[in-house]
C-alpha positions in Angstrom: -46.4 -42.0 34.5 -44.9 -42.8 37.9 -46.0 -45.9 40.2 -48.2 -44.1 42.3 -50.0 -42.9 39.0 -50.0 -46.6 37.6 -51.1 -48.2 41.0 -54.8 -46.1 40.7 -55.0 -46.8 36.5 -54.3 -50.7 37.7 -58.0 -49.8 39.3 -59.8 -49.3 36.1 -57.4 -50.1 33.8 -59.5 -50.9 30.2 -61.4 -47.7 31.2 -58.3 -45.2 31.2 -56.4 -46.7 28.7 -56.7 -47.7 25.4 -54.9 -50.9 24.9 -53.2 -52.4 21.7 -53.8 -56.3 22.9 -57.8 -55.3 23.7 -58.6 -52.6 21.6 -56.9 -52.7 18.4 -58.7 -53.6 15.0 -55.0 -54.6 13.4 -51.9 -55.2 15.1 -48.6 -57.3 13.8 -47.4 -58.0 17.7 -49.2 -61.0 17.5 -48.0 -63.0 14.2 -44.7 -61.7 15.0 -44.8 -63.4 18.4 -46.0 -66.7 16.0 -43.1 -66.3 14.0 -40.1 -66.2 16.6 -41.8 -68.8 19.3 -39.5 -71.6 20.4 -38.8 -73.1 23.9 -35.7 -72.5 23.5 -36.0 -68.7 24.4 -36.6 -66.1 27.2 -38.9 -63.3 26.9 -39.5 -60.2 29.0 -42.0 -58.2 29.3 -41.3 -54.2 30.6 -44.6 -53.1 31.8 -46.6 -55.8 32.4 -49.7 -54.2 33.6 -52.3 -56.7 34.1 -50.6 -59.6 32.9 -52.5 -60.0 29.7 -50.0 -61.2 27.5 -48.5 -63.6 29.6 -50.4 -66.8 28.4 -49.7 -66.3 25.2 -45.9 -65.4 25.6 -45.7 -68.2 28.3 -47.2 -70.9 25.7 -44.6 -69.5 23.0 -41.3 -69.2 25.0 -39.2 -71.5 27.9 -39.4 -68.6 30.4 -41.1 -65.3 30.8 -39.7 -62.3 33.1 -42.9 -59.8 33.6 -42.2 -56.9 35.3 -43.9 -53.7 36.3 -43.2 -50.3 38.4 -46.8 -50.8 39.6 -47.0 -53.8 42.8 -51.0 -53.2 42.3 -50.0 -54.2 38.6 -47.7 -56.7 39.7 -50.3 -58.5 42.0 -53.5 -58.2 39.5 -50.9 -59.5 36.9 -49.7 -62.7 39.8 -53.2 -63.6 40.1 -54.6 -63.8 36.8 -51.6 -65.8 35.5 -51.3 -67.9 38.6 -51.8 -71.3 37.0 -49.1 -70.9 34.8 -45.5 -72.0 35.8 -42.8 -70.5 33.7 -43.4 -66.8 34.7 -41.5 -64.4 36.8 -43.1 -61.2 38.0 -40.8 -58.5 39.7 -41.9 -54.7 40.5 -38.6 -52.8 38.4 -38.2 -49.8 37.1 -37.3 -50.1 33.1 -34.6 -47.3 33.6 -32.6 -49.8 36.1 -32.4 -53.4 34.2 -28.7 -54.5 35.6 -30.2 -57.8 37.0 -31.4 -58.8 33.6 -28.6 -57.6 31.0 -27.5 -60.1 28.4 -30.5 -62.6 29.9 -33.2 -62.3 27.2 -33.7 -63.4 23.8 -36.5 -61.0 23.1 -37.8 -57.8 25.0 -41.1 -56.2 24.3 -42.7 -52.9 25.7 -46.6 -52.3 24.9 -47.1 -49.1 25.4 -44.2 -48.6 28.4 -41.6 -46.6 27.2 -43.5 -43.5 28.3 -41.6 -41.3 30.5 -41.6 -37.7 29.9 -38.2 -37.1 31.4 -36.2 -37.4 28.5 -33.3 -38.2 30.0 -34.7 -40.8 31.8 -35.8 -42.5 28.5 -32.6 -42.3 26.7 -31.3 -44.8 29.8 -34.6 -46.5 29.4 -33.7 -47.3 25.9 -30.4 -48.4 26.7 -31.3 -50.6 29.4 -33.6 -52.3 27.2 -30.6 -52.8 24.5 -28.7 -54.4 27.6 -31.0 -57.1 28.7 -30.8 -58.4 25.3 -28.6 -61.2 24.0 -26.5 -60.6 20.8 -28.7 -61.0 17.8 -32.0 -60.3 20.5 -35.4 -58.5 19.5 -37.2 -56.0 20.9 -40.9 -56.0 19.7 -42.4 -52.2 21.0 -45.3 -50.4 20.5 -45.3 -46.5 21.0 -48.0 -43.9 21.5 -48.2 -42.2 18.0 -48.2 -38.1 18.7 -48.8 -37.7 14.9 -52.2 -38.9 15.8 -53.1 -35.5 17.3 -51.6 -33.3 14.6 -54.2 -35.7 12.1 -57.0 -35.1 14.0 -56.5 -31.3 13.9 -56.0 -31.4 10.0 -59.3 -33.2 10.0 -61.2 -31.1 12.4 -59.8 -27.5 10.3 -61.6 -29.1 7.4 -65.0 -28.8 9.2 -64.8 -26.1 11.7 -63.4 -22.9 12.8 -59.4 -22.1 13.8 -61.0 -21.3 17.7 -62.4 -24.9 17.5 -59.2 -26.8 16.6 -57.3 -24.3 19.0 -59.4 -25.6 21.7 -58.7 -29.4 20.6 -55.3 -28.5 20.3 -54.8 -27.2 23.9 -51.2 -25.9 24.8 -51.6 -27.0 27.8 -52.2 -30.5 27.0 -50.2 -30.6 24.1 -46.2 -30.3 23.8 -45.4 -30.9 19.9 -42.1 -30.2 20.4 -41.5 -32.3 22.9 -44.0 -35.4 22.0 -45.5 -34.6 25.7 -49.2 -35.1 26.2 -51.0 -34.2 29.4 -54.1 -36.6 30.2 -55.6 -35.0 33.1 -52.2 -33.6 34.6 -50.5 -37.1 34.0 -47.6 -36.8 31.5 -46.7 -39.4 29.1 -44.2 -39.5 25.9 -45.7 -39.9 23.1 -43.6 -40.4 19.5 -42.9 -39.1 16.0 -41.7 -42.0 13.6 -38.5 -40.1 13.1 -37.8 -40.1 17.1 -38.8 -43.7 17.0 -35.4 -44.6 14.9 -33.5 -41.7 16.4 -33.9 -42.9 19.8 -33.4 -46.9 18.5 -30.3 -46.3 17.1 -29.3 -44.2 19.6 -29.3 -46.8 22.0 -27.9 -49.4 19.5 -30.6 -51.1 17.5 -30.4 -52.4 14.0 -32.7 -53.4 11.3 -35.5 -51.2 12.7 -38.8 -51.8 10.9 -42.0 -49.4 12.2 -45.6 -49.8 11.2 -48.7 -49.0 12.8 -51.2 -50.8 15.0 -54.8 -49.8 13.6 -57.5 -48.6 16.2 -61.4 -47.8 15.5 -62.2 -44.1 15.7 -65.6 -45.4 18.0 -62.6 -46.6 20.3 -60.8 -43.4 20.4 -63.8 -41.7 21.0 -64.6 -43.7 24.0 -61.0 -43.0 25.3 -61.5 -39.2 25.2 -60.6 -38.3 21.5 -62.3 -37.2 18.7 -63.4 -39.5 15.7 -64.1 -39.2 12.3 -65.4 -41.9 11.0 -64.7 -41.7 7.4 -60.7 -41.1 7.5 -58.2 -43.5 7.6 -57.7 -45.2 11.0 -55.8 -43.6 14.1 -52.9 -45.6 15.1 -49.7 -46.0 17.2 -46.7 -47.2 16.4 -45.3 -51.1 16.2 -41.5 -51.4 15.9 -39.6 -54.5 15.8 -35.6 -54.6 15.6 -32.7 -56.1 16.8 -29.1 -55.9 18.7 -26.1 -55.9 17.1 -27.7 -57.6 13.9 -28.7 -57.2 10.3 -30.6 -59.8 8.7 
C-alpha cells in the first residue's frame, strides 16, 4: 500500500487490519524482544503505524527510530507515545534508508514489507540489511499467502469446486505472484520459500521462520473464512541476522 492508502487505514486502523501485536493468540516477537533488550542498543522500527510498540521497545532499548510512509501514522503514533523520551518518529519510505545505514543494532518490520512492486521490495530488503550494524537482527513478520491456499483445501472438503472458485477469486488472488487484492488495495503477501529467498538475497544469515498464531473468530471478523476445528491460521515470524552465524 502507498501513503495515501495508509493515511485513510490510520482512520480505523484495528478495524481494517488484523494486527500481530493486538490480535494474535501466539506470537515469539515478544520474548524475543525480552531476550536481546539492553541499553546499550538502537532499534528501528519500519512501519510504525500507530506507535504501538514503542513503549515496549523504548523500555528495552537506549533509542528507538520509528518511522512510517503515513504522516497521519506518524502523528497518531507522536501522540500516543509523547511521554516517552528516547523516540524518534520520521515519515520514510523503507525503499530509501541512506540516513540510517550501519545505525541500528536491530530492525524489525510488523507486517511492512508489503509492496507489490517487486522490484521495489528487493531494494526494500536491502535497505533494511543496510541500516544494520555487523552482527545486527532483523525481527519481521510477513503476511502468510499459504494461508489462502489452506483455507481453499478446507473449504473443497465441505463444498462444491464453484464455491471454493468463488473464495478463490482470480481477481483478488495472484498465487504466482504472492499478490492479494483487499478491496483494489494491493499488498505482498509470502511463501516460506520466498521468505529465505528474498533474505538471503539481500544478505541475511542464520534465518529462523515460524509462525504467529491467530484465532479463526479473528480472521473471520477481518473478512476471511474460519473453520473452527483446523489448526490455526497464521503469518509468518522471521528472525535473522547480518553478516553472522551464531
Amino acid at each position: 500500500m502507498e501513503k495515501e492508502e495508509w493515511n485513510k487505514v490510520s482512520r480505523s486502523y484495528y478495524e481494517d487490519i488484523l494486527s500481530p501485536l493486538k490480535n494474535s493468540k501466539k506470537n515469539p516477537l515478544f520474548s524475543d524482544l525480552k531476550n536481546l533488550k539492553s541499553k546499550r542498543k538502537n532499534i528501528i522500527d519500519l512501519g510504525c503505524g500507530l506507535g504501538e510498540l514503542e513503549p515496549l521497545i523504548s523500555k528495552y532499548f537506549k533509542h528507538v527510530v520509528a518511522l512510517d510512509i503515513s504522516p497521519e501514522m506518524i502523528n497518531k503514533a507522536k501522540l500516543k507515545n509523547k511521554n516517552l523520551s528516547n523516540i524518534n518518529f520520521y515519515v520514510n519510505d523503507i525503499s530509501d534508508l541512506k540516513r540510517f545505514h550501519s545505525k541500528f543494532d536491530i530492525a524489525l518490520s510488523i507486517n511492512s514489507h508489503i509492496s507489490p512492486d517487486l522490484k521495489k521490495l528487493d531494494k526494500i530488503f536491502k535497505e533494511t540489511y543496510n541500516i544494520l550494524k555487523k552482527k545486527g537482527v532483523f525481527i519481521a513478520i510477513f503476511p502468510a499467502m499459504e494461508v489462502y491456499l489452506y483455507q481453499a483445501m478446507l473449504l473443497a472438503q465441505k463444498k462444491s469446486r464453484k464455491e471454493v472458485a468463488r473464495f478463490i477469486n482470480d481477481k483478488e488472488h495472484d498465487f504466482l505472484l504472492g499478490i492479494i487484492d483487499f478491496e483494489k488495495v494491493k499488498q505482498k503477501c509470502y511463501y516460506q520459500f520466498e521468505i529465505s529467498y528474498r533474505l538471503k538475497k539481500a544478505g541475511f544469515k542464520n534465518i529462523k521462520i515460524s509462525k504467529v498464531l491467530y484465532s479463526w473468530n479473528e480472521f473471520e471478523e477481518a473478512g476471511q473464512l474460519k473453520f473452527l476445528k483446523e489448526d490455526l491460521p497464521w503469518d509468518w515470524y522471521v528472525i535473522c541476522e547480518k553478516n553472522y552465524i551464531i
